[in-house]
C-alpha positions in Angstrom: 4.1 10.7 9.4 5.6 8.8 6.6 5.2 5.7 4.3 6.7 2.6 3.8 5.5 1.3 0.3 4.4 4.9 -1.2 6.5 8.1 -3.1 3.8 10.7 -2.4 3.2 13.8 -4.3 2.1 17.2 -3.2 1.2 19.9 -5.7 0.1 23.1 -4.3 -2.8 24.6 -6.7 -4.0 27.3 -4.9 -3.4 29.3 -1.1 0.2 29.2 0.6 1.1 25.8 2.2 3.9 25.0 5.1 5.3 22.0 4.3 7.6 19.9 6.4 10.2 17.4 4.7 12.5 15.4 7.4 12.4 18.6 9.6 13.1 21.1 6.8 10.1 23.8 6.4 9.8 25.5 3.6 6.6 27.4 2.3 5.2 26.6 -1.3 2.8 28.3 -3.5 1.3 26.9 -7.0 4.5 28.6 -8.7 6.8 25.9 -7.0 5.9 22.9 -8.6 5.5 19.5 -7.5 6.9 18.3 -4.0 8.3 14.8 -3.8 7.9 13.2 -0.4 9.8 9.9 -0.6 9.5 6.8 0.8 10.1 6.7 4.8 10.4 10.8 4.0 9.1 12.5 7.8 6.1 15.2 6.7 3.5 17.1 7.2 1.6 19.7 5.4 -1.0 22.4 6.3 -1.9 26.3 5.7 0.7 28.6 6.1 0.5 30.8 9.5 -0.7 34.7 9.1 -2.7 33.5 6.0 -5.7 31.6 7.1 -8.4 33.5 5.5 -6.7 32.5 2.2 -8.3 29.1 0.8 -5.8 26.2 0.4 -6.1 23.6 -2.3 -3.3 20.7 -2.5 -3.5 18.0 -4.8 -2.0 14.8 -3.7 -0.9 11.5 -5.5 1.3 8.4 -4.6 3.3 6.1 -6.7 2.9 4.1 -7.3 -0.8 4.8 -7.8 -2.9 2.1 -6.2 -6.1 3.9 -4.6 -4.8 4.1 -1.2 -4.8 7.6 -0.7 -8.5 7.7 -1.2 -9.4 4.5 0.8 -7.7 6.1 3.9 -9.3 9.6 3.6 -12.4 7.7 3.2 -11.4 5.4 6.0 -10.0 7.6 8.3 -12.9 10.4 7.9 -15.2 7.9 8.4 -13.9 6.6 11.2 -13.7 9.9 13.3 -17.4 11.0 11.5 -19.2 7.8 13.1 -17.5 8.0 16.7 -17.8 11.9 17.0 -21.4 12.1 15.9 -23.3 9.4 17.6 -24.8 11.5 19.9 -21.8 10.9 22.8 -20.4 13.7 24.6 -17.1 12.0 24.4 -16.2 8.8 21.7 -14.6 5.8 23.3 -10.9 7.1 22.6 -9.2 3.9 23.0 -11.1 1.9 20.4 -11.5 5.3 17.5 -7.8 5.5 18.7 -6.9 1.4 17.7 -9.5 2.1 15.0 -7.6 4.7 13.2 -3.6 2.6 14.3 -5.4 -0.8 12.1 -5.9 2.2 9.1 -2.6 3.9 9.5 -1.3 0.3 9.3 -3.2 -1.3 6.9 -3.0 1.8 4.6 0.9 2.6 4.5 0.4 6.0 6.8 2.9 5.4 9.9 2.5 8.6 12.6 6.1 9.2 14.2 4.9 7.9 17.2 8.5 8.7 19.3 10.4 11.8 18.1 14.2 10.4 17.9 15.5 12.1 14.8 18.0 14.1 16.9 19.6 10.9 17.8 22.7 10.3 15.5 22.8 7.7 12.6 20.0 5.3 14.0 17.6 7.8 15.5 14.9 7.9 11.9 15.3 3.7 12.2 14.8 3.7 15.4 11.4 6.0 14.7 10.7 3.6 12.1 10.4 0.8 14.2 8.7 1.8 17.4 5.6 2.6 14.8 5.9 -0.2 13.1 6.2 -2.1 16.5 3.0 -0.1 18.1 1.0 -0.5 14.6 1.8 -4.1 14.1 1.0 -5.4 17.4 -2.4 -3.3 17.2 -3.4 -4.7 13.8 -2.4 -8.5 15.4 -4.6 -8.0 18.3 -7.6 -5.5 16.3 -7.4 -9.4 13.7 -8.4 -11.1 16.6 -10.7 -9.2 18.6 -12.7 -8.2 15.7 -11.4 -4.5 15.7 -11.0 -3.4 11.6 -9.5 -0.5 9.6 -10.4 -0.5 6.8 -14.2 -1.0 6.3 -16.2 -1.9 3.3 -19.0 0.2 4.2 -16.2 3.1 4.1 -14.7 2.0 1.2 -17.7 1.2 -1.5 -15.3 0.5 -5.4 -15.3 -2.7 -6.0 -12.0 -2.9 -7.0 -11.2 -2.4 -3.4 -12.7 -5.4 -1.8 -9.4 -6.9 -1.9 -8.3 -4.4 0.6 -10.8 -5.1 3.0 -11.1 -8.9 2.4 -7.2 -9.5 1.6 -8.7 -11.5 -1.9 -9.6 -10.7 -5.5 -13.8 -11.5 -6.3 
């Protein structure tokens, strides 16, 4: 994934992480510092392999530092929580999966949904812009049908209403 509007900031503090930067893996550790993931910056994180008995603890921050990273953990946890535990075998994929596109959107986390970073000069834009594309029209049609991201239930600081209602109290 990457963001649009966000620098985001990884600091491992304790376990072995593999962390992916624009297709570059590299393992970190809490003696390596703090990871800068820049804007439109391809990556992922998660525990390195052989090691997963070890507990893993990364901090993460954004700048700048506006409260989004913790309305879309909230959000997105929520989200999979209350369609995974109803009490259905099987959640309704299509709306949990619209669900979670209105958060990615609304919330500055873009998934690469097509892999064209092999492509020369224009393949990352190109990336770019088929999730923008594919998030964008799902947030225009989730605004009319009623379908929301973020959720005030989900996201309970006041100072975020204006998130979820696009207006200061």
């Amino acid at each position: 994934h990457f963001h649009a509007t966000h620098t985001e900031y990884l600091s491992i503090v304790k376990g072995t992480a593999l962390v992916t930067l624009n297709g570059v893996t590299n393992t970190y550790t809490s003696s390596d510092g703090v990871i800068t993931v820049p804007r439109y910056a391809r990556h992922e994180w998660r525990r390195a392999p052989g090691i997963e008995e070890e507990e893993l603890v990364v901090k993460e921050w954004t700048d700048p530092e506006d409260g989004e990273k913790e309305i879309f953990f909230r959000n997105l946890n929520s989200a999979i929580l209350d369609a995974t535990s109803n009490g259905l075998k099987k959640p309704n994929e299509w709306v949990l999966t619209w669900q979670l596109f209105m958060i990615f959107w609304q919330l500055d986390n873009f998934p690469v949904l097509l892999t064209l970073g092999w492509f020369p000069v224009v393949g990352e834009v190109l990336e770019r812009w088929v999730s923008f594309l594919v998030l964008g029209i799902a947030a225009l049609l989730g605004g009319v049908v009623g379908v929301r991201g973020v959720r005030e239930e989900y996201t309970p600081t006041r100072e975020k209403h204006q998130k979820v209602h696009g207006k200061k109290d």
